[in-house]
C-alpha positions in Angstrom: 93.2 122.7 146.7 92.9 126.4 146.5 89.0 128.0 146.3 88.2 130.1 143.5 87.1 133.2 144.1 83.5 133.9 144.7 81.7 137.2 144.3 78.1 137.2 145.3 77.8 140.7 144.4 79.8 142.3 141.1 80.0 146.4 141.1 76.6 146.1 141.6 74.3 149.7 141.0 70.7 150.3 142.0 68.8 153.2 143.3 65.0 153.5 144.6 63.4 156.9 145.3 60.7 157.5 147.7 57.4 156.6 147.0 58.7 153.8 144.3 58.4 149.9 143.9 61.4 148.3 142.8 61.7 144.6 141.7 65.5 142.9 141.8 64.4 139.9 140.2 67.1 136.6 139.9 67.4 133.1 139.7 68.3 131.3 143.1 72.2 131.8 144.1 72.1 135.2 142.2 72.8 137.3 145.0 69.1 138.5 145.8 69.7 137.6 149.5 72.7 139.4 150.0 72.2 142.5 148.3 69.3 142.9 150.2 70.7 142.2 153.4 74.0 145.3 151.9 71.3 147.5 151.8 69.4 147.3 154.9 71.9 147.3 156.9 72.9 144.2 157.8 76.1 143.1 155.9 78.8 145.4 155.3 79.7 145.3 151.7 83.4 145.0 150.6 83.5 148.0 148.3 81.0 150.6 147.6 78.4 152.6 149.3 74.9 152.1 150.3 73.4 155.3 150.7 70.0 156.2 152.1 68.7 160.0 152.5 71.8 160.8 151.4 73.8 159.0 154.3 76.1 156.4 154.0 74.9 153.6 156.1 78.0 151.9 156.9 79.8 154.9 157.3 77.8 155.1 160.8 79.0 153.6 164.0 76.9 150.0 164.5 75.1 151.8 167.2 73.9 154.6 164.8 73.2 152.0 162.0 71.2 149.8 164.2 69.3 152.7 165.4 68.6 154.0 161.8 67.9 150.5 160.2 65.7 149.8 163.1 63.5 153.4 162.6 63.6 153.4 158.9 63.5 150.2 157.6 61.0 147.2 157.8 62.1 143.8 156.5 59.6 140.3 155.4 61.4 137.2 155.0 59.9 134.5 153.0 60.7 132.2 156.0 58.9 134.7 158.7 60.7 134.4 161.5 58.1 134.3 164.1 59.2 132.9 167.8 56.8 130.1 167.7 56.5 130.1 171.6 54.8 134.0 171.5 51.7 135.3 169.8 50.5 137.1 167.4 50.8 140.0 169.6 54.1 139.9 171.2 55.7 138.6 167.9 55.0 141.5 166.1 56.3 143.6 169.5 59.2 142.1 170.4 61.8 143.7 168.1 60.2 147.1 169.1 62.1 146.8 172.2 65.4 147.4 170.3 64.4 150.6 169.9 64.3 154.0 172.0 59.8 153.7 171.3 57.8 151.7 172.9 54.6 150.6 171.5 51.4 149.7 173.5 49.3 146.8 172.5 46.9 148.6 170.9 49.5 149.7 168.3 49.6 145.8 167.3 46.1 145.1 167.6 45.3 148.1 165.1 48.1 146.9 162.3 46.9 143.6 163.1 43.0 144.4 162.2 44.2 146.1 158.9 45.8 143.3 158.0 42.9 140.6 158.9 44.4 139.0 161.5 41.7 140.4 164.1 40.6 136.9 165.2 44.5 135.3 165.5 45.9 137.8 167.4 46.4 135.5 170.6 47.1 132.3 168.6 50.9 131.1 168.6 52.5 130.6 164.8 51.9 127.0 164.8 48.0 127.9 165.0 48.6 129.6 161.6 48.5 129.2 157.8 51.5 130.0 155.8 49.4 133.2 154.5 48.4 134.5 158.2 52.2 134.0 159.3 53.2 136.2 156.6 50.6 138.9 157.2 51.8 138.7 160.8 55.6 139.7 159.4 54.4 142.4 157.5 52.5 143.7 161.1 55.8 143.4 162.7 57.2 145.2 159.2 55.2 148.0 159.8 54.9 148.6 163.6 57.2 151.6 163.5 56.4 152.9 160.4 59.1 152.6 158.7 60.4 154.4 155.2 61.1 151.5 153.5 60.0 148.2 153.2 62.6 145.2 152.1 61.1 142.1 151.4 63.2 138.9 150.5 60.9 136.8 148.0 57.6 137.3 150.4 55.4 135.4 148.4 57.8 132.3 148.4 56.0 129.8 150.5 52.5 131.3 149.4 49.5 130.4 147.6 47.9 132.5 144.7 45.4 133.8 146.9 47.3 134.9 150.3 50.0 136.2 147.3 47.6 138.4 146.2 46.6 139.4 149.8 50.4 140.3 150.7 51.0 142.2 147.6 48.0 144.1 148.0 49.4 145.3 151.5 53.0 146.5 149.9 51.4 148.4 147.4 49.2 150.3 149.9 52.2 150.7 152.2 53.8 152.6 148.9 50.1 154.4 147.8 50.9 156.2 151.7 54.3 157.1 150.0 56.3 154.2 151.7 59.1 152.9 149.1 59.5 149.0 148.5 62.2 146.8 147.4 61.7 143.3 146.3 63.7 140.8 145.6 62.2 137.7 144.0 62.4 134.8 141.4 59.0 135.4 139.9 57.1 138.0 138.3 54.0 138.6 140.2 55.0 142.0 141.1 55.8 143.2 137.8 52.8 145.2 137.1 52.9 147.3 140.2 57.0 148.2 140.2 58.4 151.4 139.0 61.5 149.6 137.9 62.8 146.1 137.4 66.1 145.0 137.6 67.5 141.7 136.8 70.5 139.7 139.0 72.5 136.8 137.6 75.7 135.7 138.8 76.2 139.1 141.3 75.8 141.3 138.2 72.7 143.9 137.5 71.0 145.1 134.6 67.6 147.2 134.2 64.6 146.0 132.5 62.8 148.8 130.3 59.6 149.5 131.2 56.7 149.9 128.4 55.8 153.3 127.7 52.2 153.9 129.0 
């Protein structure tokens, strides 16, 4: 039996300036994931472009791409992705070694204070709660600073509270002029986003926002 055709993404359009919070929000199977993953960098879409200071990522060599994904952009998961085996410390280091800097561990121990995670800092993942783990991706987010912040439905496996607490560090990340994509199910980030756009099926469309 022959497959139908499926298109997890459908001539779809977006843009996000500096300094702005954008919300994709979508049921699950809407294409959230992979639109995300077509714009930082990590899954070359069919057709289009994704451009990002004017460059066409995937017009670059995979070398250049990695190198420019891995100085510019900073990625949460809702699934964090710590190597349960390391700290908090060397978690948040380790990818830093992909790159041409190297950070010292008082780099992580700073980002690591800001974010409340002080007193963890030499406990493995399986020490933490699902709200410390979390804060601990967003360290490892923003290690090198990056321009932009992706973040694939961050608040997924969280409580109200540490929801609130992870929030509250994207929106400062985009009060220093950092610009944030989200993609997410919910609404909770509604009242701090610049625009909202809503995904169904692989297609877009842009929610007005009120007139303040």
């Amino acid at each position: 039996m022959k497959h139908a055709e499926v298109k997890a993404l459908d001539n779809v359009s977006f843009s996000a300036l500096e300094g702005e919070f954008v919300v994709i929000r979508g049921p699950s199977g809407s294409g959230k994931t992979t639109l995300l993953f077509c714009v930082g960098g990590m899954l070359n879409p069919t057709e289009g472009k994704v451009l990002a200071d004017g460059q066409d990522i995937y017009a670059m060599s995979r070398q250049n791409r990695a190198r420019f994904r891995g100085e510019r952009i900073g990625f949460v998961f809702q699934m964090f992705y710590l190597v349960p085996y390391l700290n908090l410390i060397d978690n948040v280091l380790l990818p830093s070694g992909m790159g041409s800097e190297h950070y010292k561990r008082e780099d992580v121990e700073k980002i690591l204070a800001t974010l409340n995670l002080k007193e963890r800092m030499y406990h493995r993942p399986f020490e933490l709660s699902a709200g410390e783990k979390q804060r601990t991706a967003m360290a490892r987010a923003l290690l090198k600073n990056p321009r932009i912040i992706l973040a694939d439905e961050p608040t997924g496996n969280l409580d109200p509270e540490n929801s609130e607490e992870l929030i509250r560090h994207l929106v400062m990340f985009r009060l220093r002029g950092g610009t944030v994509v989200v993609v997410t199910h919910g609404n909770e980030f509604d009242q701090h986003a610049d625009h909202i756009y809503h995904l169904n099926k692989g297609q877009i469309s842009k929610k007005k926002m009120p007139l303040v």
